[in-house]
C-alpha positions in Angstrom: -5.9 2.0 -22.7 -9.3 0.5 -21.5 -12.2 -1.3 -22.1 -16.0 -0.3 -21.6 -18.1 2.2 -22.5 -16.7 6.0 -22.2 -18.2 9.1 -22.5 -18.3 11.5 -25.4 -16.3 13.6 -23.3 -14.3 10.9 -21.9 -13.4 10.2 -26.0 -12.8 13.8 -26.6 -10.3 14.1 -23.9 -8.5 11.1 -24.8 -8.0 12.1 -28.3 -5.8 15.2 -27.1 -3.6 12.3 -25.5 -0.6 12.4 -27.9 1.4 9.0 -28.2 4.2 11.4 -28.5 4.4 13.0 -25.1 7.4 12.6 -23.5 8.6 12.8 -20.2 9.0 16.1 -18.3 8.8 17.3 -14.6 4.9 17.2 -14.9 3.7 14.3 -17.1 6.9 11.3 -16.6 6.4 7.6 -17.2 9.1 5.5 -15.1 9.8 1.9 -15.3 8.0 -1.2 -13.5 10.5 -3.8 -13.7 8.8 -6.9 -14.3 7.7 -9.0 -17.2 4.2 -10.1 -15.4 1.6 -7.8 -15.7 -2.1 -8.0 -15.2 -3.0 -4.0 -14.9 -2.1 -1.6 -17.1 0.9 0.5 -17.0 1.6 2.4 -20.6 5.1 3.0 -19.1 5.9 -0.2 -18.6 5.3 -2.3 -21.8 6.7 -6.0 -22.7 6.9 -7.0 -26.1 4.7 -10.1 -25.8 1.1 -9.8 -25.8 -0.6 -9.9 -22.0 -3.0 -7.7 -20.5 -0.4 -5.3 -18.8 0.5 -3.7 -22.2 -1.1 -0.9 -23.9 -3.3 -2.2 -26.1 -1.5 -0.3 -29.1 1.5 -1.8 -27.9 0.2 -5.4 -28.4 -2.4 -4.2 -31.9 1.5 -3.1 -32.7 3.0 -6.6 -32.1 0.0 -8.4 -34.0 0.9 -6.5 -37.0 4.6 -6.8 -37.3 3.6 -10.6 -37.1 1.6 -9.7 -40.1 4.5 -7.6 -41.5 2.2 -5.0 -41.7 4.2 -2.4 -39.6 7.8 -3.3 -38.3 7.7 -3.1 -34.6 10.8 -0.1 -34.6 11.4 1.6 -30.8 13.0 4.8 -31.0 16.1 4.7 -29.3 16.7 5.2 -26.1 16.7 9.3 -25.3 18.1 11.1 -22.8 14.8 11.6 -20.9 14.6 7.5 -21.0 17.7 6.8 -19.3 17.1 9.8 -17.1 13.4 8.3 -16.2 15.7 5.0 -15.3 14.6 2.9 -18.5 16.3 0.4 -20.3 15.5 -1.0 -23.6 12.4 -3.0 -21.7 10.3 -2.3 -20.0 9.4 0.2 -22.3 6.6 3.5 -22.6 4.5 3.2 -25.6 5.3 6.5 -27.2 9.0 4.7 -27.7 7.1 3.0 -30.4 5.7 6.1 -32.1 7.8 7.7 -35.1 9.9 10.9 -34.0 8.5 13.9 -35.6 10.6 15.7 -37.7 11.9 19.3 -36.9 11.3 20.8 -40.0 7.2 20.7 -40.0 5.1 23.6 -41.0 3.4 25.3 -38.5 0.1 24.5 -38.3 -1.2 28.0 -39.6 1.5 27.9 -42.8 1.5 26.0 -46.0 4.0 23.4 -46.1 6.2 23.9 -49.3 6.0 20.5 -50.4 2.1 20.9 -51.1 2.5 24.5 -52.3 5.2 23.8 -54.7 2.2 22.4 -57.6 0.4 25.5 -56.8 2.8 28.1 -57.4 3.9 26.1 -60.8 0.0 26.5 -62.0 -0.2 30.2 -60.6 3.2 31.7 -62.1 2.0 31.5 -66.3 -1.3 33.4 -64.9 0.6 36.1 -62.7 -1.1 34.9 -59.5 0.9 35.0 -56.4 0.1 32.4 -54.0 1.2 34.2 -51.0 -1.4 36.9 -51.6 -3.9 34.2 -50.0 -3.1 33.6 -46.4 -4.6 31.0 -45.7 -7.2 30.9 -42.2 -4.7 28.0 -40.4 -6.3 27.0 -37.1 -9.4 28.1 -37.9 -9.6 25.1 -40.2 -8.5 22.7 -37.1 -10.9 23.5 -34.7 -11.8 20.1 -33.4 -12.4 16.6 -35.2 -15.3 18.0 -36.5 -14.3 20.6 -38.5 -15.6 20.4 -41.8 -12.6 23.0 -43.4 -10.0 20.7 -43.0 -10.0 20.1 -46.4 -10.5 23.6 -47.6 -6.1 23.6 -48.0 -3.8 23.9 -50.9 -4.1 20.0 -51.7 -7.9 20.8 -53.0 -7.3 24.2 -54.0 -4.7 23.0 -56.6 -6.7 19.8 -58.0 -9.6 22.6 -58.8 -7.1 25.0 -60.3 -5.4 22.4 -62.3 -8.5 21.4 -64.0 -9.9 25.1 -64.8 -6.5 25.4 -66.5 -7.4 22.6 -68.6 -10.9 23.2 -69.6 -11.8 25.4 -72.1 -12.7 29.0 -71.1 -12.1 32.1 -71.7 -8.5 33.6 -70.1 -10.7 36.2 -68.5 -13.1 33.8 -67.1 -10.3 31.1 -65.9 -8.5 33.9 -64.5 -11.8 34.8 -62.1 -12.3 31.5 -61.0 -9.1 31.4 -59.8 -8.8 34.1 -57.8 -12.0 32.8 -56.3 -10.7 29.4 -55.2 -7.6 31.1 -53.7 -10.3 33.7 -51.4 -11.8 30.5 -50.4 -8.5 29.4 -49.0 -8.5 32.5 -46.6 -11.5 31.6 -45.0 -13.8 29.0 -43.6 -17.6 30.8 -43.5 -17.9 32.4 -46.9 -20.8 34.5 -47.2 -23.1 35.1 -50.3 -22.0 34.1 -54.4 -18.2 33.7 -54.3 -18.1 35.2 -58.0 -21.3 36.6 -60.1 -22.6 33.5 -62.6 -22.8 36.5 -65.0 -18.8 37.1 -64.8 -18.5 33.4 -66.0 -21.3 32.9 -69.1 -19.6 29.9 -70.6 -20.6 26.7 -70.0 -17.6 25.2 -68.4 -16.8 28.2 -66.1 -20.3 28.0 -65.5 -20.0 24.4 -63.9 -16.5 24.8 -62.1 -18.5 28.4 -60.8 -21.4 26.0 -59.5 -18.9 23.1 -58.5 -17.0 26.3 -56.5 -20.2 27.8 -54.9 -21.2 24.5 -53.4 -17.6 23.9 -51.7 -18.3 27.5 -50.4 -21.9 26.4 -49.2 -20.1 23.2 -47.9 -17.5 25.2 -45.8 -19.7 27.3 -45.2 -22.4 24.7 -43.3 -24.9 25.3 -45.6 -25.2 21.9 -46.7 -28.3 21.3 -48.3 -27.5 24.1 -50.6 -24.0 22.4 -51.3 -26.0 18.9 -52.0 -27.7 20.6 -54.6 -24.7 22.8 -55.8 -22.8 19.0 -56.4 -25.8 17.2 -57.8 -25.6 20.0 -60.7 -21.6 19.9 -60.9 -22.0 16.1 -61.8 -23.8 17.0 -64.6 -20.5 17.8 -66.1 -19.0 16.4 -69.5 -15.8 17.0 -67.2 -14.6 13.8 -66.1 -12.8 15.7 -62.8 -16.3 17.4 -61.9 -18.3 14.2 -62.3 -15.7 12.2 -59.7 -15.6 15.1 -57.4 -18.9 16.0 -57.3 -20.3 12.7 -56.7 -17.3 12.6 -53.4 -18.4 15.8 -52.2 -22.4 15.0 -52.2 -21.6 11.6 -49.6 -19.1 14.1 -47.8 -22.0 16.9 -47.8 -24.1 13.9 -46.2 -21.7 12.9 -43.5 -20.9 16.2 -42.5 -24.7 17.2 -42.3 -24.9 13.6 -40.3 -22.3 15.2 -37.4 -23.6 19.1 -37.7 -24.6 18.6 -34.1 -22.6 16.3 -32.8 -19.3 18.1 -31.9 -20.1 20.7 -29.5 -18.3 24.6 -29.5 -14.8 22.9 -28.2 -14.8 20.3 -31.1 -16.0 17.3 -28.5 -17.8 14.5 -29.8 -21.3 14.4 -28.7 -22.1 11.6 -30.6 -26.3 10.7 -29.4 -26.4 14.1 -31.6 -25.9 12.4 -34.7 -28.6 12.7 -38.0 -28.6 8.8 -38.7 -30.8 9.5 -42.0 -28.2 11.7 -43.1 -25.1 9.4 -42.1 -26.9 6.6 -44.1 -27.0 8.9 -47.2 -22.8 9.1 -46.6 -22.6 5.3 -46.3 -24.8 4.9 -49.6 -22.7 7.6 -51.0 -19.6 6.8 -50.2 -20.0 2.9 -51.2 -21.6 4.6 -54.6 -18.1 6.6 -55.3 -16.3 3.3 -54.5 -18.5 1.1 -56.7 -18.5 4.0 -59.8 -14.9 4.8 -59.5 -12.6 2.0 -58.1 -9.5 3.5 -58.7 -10.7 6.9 -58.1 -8.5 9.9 -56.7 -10.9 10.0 -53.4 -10.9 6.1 -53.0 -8.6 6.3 -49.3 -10.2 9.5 -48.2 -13.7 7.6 -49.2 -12.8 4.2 -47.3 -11.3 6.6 -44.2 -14.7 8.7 -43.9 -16.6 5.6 -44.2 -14.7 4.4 -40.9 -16.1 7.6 -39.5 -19.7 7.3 -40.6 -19.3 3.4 -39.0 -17.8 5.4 -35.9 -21.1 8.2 -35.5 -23.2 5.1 -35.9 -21.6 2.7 -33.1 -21.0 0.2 -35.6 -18.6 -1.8 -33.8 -18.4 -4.9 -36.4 -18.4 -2.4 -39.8 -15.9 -0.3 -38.1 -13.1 -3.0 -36.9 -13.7 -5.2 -40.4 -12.4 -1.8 -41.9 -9.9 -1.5 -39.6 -8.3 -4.9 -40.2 -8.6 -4.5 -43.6 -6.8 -0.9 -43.6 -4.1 -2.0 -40.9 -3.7 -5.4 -42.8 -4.1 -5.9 -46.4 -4.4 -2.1 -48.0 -1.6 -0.5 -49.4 -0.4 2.9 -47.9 -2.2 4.6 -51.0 -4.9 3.2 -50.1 -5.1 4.7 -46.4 -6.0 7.9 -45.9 -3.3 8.2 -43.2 -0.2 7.0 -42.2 -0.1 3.1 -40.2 0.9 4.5 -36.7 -2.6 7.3 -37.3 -4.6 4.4 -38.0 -3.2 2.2 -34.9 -4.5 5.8 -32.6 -7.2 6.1 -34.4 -8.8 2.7 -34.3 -7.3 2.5 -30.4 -9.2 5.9 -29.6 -12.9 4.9 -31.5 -12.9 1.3 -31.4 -10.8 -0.7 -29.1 -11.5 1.9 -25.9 -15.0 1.1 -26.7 -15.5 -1.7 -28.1 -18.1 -3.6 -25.8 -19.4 -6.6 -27.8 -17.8 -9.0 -29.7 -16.9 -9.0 -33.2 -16.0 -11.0 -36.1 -12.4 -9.7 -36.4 -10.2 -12.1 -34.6 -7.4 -9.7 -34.2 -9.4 -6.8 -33.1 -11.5 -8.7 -30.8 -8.5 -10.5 -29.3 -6.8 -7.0 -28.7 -10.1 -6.1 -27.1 -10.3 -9.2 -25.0 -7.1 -8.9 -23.7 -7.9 -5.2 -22.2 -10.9 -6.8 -20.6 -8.4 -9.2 -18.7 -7.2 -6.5 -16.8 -7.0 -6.3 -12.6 -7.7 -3.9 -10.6 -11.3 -2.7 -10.7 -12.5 -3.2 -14.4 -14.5 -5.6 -15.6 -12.9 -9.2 -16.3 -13.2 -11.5 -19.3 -14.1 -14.8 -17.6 -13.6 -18.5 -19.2 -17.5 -18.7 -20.1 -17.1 -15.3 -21.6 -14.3 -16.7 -23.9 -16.4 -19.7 -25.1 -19.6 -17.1 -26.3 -16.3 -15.8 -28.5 -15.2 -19.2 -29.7 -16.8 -19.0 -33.2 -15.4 -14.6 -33.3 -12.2 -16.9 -34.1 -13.5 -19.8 -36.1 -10.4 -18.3 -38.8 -7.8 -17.4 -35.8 -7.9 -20.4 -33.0 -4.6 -19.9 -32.0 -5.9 -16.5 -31.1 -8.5 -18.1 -29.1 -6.4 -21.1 -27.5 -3.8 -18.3 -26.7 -6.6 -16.2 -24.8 -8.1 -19.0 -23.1 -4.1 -19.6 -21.4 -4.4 -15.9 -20.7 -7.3 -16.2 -19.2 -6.0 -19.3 -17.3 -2.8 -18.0 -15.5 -4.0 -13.9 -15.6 -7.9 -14.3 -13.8 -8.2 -18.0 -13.0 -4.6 -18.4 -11.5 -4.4 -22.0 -12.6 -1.0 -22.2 -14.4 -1.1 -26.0 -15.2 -4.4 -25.1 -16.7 -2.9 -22.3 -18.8 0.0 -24.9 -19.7 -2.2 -27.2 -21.7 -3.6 -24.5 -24.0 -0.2 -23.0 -25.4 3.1 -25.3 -27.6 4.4 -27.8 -25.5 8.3 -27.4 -27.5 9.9 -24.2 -28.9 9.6 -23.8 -32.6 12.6 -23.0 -34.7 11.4 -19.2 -35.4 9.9 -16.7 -33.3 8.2 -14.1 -34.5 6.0 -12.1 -31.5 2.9 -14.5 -31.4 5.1 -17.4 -30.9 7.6 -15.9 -28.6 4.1 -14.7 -26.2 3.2 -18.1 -26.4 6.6 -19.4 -25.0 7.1 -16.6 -22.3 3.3 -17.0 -21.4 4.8 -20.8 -21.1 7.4 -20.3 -18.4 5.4 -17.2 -16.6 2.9 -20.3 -16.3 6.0 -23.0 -15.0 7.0 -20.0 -12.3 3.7 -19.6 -11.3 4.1 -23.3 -9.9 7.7 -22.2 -8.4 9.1 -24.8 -11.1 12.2 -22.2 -11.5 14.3 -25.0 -12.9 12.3 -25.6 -15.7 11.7 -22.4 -16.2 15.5 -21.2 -16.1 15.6 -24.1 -18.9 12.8 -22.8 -21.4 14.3 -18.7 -21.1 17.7 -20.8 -21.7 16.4 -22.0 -25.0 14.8 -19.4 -25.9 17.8 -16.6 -26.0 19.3 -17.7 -29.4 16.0 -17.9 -31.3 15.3 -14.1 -29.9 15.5 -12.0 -33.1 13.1 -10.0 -33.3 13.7 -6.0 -31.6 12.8 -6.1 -27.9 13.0 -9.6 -27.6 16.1 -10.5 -25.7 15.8 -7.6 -23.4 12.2 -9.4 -22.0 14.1 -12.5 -21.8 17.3 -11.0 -20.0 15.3 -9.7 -17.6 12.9 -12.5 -17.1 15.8 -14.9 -16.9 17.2 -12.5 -14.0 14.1 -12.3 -12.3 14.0 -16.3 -12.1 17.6 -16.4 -10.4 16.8 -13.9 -8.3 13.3 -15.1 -7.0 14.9 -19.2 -7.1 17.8 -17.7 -4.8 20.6 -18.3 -7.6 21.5 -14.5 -8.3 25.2 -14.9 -8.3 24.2 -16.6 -11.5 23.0 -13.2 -12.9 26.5 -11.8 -12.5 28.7 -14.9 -13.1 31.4 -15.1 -16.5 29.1 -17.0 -18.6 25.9 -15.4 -17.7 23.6 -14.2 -20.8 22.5 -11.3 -18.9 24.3 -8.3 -20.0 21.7 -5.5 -19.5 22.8 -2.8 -17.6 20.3 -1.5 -15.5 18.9 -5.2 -14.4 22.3 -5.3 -12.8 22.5 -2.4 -11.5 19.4 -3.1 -10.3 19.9 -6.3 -8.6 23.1 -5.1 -7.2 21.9 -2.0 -5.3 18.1 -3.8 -3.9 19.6 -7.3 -3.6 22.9 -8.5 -3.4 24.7 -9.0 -0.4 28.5 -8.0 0.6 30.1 -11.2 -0.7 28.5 -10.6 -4.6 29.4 -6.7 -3.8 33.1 -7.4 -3.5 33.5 -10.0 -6.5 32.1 -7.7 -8.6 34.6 -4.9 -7.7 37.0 -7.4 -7.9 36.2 -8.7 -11.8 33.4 -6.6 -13.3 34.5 -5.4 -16.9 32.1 -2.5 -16.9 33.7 0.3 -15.1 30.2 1.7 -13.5 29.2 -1.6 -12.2 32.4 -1.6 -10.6 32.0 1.4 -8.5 28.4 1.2 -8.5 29.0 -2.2 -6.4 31.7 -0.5 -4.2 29.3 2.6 -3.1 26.1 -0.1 -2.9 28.8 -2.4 -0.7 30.2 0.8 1.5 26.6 2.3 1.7 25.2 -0.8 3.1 27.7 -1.4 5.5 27.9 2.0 6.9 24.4 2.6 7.4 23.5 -0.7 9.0 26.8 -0.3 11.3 28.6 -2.9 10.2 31.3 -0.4 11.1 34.4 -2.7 11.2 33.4 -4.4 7.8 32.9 -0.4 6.8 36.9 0.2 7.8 37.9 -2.8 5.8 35.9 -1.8 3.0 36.9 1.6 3.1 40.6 0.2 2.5 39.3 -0.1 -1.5 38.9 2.7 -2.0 41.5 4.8 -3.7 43.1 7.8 -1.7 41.5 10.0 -4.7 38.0 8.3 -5.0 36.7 8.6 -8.8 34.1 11.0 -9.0 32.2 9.9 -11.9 28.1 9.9 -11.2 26.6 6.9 -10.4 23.1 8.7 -11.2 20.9 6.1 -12.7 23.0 3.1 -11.5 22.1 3.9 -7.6 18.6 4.9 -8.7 18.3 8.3 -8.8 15.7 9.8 -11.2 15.7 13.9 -12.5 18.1 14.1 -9.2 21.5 14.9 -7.7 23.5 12.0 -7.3 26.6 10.2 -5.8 29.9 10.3 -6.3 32.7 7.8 -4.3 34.2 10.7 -2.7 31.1 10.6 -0.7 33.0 8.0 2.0 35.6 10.5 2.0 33.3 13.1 3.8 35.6 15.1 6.2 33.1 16.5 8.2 35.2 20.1 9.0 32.4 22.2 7.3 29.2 21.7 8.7 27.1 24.4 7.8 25.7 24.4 11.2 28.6 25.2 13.2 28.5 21.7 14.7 31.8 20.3 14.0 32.4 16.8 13.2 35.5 14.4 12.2 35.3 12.8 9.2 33.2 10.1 8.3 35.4 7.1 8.9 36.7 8.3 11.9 32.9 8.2 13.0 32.2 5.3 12.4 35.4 3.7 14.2 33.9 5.8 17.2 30.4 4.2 17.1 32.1 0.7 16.5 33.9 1.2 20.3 30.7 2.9 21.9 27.4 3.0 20.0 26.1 5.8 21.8 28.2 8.0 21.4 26.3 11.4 21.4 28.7 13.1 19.1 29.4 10.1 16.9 25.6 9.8 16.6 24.9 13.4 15.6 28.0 13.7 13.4 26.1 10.4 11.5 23.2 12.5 11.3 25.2 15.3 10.0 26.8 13.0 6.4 23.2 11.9 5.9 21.8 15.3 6.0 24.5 17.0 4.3 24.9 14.9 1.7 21.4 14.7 0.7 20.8 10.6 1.6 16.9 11.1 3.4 15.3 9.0 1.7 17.9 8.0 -1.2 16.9 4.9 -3.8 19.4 2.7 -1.7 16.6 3.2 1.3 13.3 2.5 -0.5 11.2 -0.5 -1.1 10.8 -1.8 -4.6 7.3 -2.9 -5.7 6.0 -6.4 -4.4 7.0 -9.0 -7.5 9.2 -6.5 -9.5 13.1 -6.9 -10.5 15.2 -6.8 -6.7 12.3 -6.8 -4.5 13.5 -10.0 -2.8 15.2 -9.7 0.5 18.5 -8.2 0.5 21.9 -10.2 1.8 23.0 -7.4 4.4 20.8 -7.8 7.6 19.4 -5.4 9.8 17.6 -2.3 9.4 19.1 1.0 7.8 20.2 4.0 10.2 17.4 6.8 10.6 18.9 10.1 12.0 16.1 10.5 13.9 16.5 7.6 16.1 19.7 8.3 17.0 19.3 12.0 17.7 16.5 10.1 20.0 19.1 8.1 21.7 21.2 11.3 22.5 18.2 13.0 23.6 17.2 10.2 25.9 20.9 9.9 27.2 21.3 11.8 31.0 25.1 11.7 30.2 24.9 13.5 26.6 26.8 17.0 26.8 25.1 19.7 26.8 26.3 20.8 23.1 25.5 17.3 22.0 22.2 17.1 23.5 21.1 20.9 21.9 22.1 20.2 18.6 19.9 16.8 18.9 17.0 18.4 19.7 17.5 21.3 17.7 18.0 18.5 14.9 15.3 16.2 15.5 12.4 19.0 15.5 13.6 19.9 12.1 12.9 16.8 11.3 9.3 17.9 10.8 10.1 21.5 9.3 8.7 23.2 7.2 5.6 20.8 6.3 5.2 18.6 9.9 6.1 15.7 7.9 9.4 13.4 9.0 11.8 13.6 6.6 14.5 11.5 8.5 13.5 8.6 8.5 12.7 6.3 11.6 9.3 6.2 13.5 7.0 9.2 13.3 6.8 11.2 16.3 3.6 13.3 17.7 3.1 17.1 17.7 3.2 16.9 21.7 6.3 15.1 21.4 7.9 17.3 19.2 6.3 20.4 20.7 8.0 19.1 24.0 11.3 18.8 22.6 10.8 22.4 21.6 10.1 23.6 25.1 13.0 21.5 26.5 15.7 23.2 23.8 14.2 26.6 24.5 14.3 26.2 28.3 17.2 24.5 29.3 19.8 25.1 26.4 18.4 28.8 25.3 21.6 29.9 25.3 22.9 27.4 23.0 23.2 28.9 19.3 20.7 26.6 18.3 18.3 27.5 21.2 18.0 30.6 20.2 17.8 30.6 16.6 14.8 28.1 16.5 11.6 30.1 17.0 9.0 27.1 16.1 8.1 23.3 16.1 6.5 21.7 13.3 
């Protein structure tokens, strides 16, 4: 997430961004394959704390440190692997919990909180389904104030007439009354006649009622005074309530204005009188009842009233304390709520510094950022220095950040972080440490490096840990040109897609063919032999192709390499694929099969037919622009040079060369034109790869196929250029 100051609207909009969207055809996160980040990517988080991570993702690492929240990612789905993921990198809603299937709808009672209800109900012949309750009415926007109007509150006011003493009559009509409240959230006029209830105690719960119909209602200052007479009460229940419900009455008088008519926070709107008589209250309830049945609801609304002010240092000192010391009956919602909640309306932003080292240094690390946000400089940092008078590991930690991420001096970042391993490593330690090597590679001191992710593998305990450190350790034999080391009989690094990786972007014939030769894993068998036959077929090595091809089984497997070649939400490849015979072409230019094509071009390279017919498997097999033939980011996993030379086959160049050649037949010639303008179809873009080619060029082509081979099949189906 970042830093800065957004908009009301801005904020609105971000809090309908669920951490548990998942990946579909629309909204997909994929993988950035590197453990080096200094711009955000949610998709693509480490689990040690740097500026690349989501800033929930490293709030989330801080406290499993603390052992306030286990760091748990959700296995890997179906989507995930689809998407191309392995365990790391890894999208931030992999750290959310999985909802369950078995929720409520939103405009339905769960049974678990009905269950109390219908057990006070039945002795009084009340059915509780008789009272449908208004659902989304109540959940239009943050700031509804019927949220609360649910069965939760309407049993703790049942429960308590049934206790008091009453008349049966008078019990019965109060109620029923509390139940009609349920099925609306503006209740007009007396919910039940004061002179249907004469005795004192229906009298109170009656007043009690009306005001939490005025409060629904909006009619707040007519609520206040409603409460203020309910606390009156010799009704311990009334007294505690009623005193809640007057600082709630305040707050949500404070916000009357401040949500607009789509439930977005326009927050200059606020009544700051009225939210300082919710503070007051609210720290009143807290100091009159300690252990009070409101006390988490009280300490969660108070975040809200520090929220409406823009109290940044109130706000994350509750925070810390509510992510860090309180129990989960003390929080008014669950920990992975609070993490959204204080990422959404106080880390997002959060522009000035505050007292809470752990917020502040989750904050500071956003501001680290690249790209075009602002940047936490060294003298920045030192202003801090006293924010983390009771954290300076925090601060020592930031100032290395700060070192290698903005001020690119690694041997200055070196001398701020543990100059040994420790024996343990929980997350803080283990950033420190992988900060630590990022910093030795940063001054091409692989060797060292290699050492420190060496040492660090066995102490790796924590989940998520060992995947960073596989693939950092393959990065560093990659980038120091040792990546037979990746792939070697002792090597630690087991994860499947950084091999897979490295084999298809990197690794050249000789690596290829060992691994088909002694791979255990079955896929990374084959998925070497395609990369390996792949390779040398479409950068014509032809006769290294034939003796390849001699591998390969008469009745190639036909399991999907999918993922392992790179293909994402896509068709994929099979090893039949080198098998091609050519004898269908869809059309009606016949061609042998693939091998015997590529013995042609090995004896004569411009061959018009061969040429075409190579044309014809890449088009027909759907390889345009396949994961084999595109560039992996600058500084991620396999973006080093590959070990097979030359540049790939494009179908368009050679349907150039038969084009250009005066000795091409006539056959050969049509089809290549006829080809190479559909190059461009339907969109005028060049989906076969090679050099782009101009409209006139193309529009040339066109006149040349329709005038001298017109009565070619193909001259006279095509009736445009692109």
């Amino acid at each position: 997430m970042r830093i800065g100051f957004l908009s009301p609207l801005a904020l609105a909009l971000l809090a309908g961004i669920s951490l548990q969207a998942q990946a579909s055809s629309d909204d997909s996160c994929y993988p950035d394959w590197r453990v080096s980040r200094g711009s955000l990517d949610p998709c693509s988080n480490q689990p040690f704390l740097n500026p690349g991570n989501d800033s929930r993702v490293n709030l989330r690492l801080l406290l499993a440190d603390k052992q306030a929240a286990a760091l748990t990612p959700n296995a890997l789905s179906e989507d995930d692997l689809a998407q191309g993921f392995g365990p790391v990198p890894f999208p931030v809603y992999r750290l959310a919990p999985i909802p369950g299937t078995d929720e409520a709808p939103d405009d339905q009672p769960d049974d678990s909180r009905t269950a109390e209800l219908d057990t006070l109900l039945q002795p009084l012949g009340i059915k509780r389904d008789d009272y449908k309750t208004a659902g989304e009415a109540f959940l239009s926007g943050e700031g509804s104030r019927c949220r609360s109007n649910d069965d939760d509150s309407a049993t703790a006011f049942i429960s308590q007439v049934i206790k008091a003493e009453m008349p049966a009559a008078e019990r019965e009509l109060l109620v029923k009354a509390r139940l009609q409240l349920l099925t609306a959230c503006n209740w007009d006029g007396q919910v039940l006649d004061a002179q249907q209830t004469p005795s004192t105690n229906a009298q109170l719960f009656r007043t009690y009622l009306q005001a939490a119909a005025d409060f629904y209602s909006g009619r707040f200052s007519d609520a206040e005074r409603g409460f203020a007479a309910a606390s009156s009460s010799d009704v311990p229940w009334l007294r505690e309530t009623a005193l809640y419900m007057t600082a709630r009455t305040s707050l949500n008088q404070a916000q009357a204005e401040a949500f607009d008519e789509y439930g977005m926070p326009q927050l200059e709107h606020v009544d700051k009188s009225a939210l300082g008589d919710a503070e007051g209250g609210f720290l009143g309830y807290l100091k009159t009842y300690p252990q009070g049945a409101y006390v988490a609801s009280a300490r969660g609304l108070l975040r809200r009233v520090y929220w409406l002010a823009g109290n940044d240092e109130k706000l994350a000192e509750a925070f810390a304390w509510q992510l860090t010391e309180a129990t989960e009956a003390q929080r008014n919602v669950s920990m992975d709520e609070l993490v959204e909640e204080a990422d959404l309306k106080l880390l997002m932003v959060n522009s000035e510094t505050v007292k809470t080292p752990m917020i502040q240094f989750v904050s500071d690390l956003m501001v680290m950022r690249g790209g075009n946000q602002p940047t936490l400089s060294r003298a920045d940092l030192e202003k801090q220095k006293a924010a983390f008078a009771s954290a300076p590991e925090l601060y020592d930690y930031l100032l290395a950040v700060c070192a290698l991420y903005i001020e690119h001096q690694p041997d200055s970042a070196l001398k701020q972080l543990p100059q040994s391993v420790p024996s343990t490593l929980n997350y803080f330690a283990f950033s420190q440490q992988t900060l630590r090597a990022l910093a030795l590679e940063a001054k091409q001191d692989w060797k060292t490096a290699e050492a420190l992710w060496l040492e660090l593998l066995p102490l790796a305990k924590q989940p998520l840990q060992r995947d960073q450190l596989e693939l950092a350790l393959a990065m560093n034999y990659e980038r120091s040109g040792q990546l037979a080391k990746v792939f070697a009989a002792d090597s630690p690094i087991s994860a499947k897609q950084v091999r897979y990786i490295l084999l298809r972007n990197v690794a050249g014939p000789e690596l290829l063919r060992e691994q088909i030769a002694r791979a255990s894993d079955p896929l990374e068998r084959q998925t070497a032999q395609f990369v390996l036959l792949y390779k040398d077929l479409l950068r014509g090595q032809f006769a290294t192709f034939a003796d390849d091809l001699k591998q390969l089984p008469a009745s190639a497997p036909e399991d999907k390499l999918g993922t392992s070649l790179g293909y994402v939400y896509s068709a994929s490849q099979t090893l039949k694929l080198f098998q091609w015979s050519g004898d269908k072409a869809e059309s009606g230019y016949a061609c042998p099969t693939i091998a015997q094509t590529a013995a042609t071009l090995q004896t004569d390279a411009k061959n018009p037919q061969a040429l075409n017919c190579f044309g014809e498997f890449i088009l027909r097999n759907g390889l345009d622009g396949m994961p084999l033939e595109q560039a992996r980011a600058a500084g991620s996993l396999g973006s080093t040079p590959s070990g097979f030379k030359g540049e790939s086959f494009s179908r368009l160049d050679g349907y150039q060369q038969v084009i250009g050649n005066p000795k091409a037949p006539k056959t050969d010639k049509a089809y290549a034109l006829f080809r190479a303008i559909n190059c461009y179809a339907p969109a005028g873009y060049n989906s076969c790869g090679g050099a782009d080619v101009t409209p006139a060029a193309r529009k040339a082509w066109f006149r040349q196929l329709k005038t001298g081979f017109g009565d070619t099949q193909w001259g006279k189906s095509l009736q445009y250029y692109w």
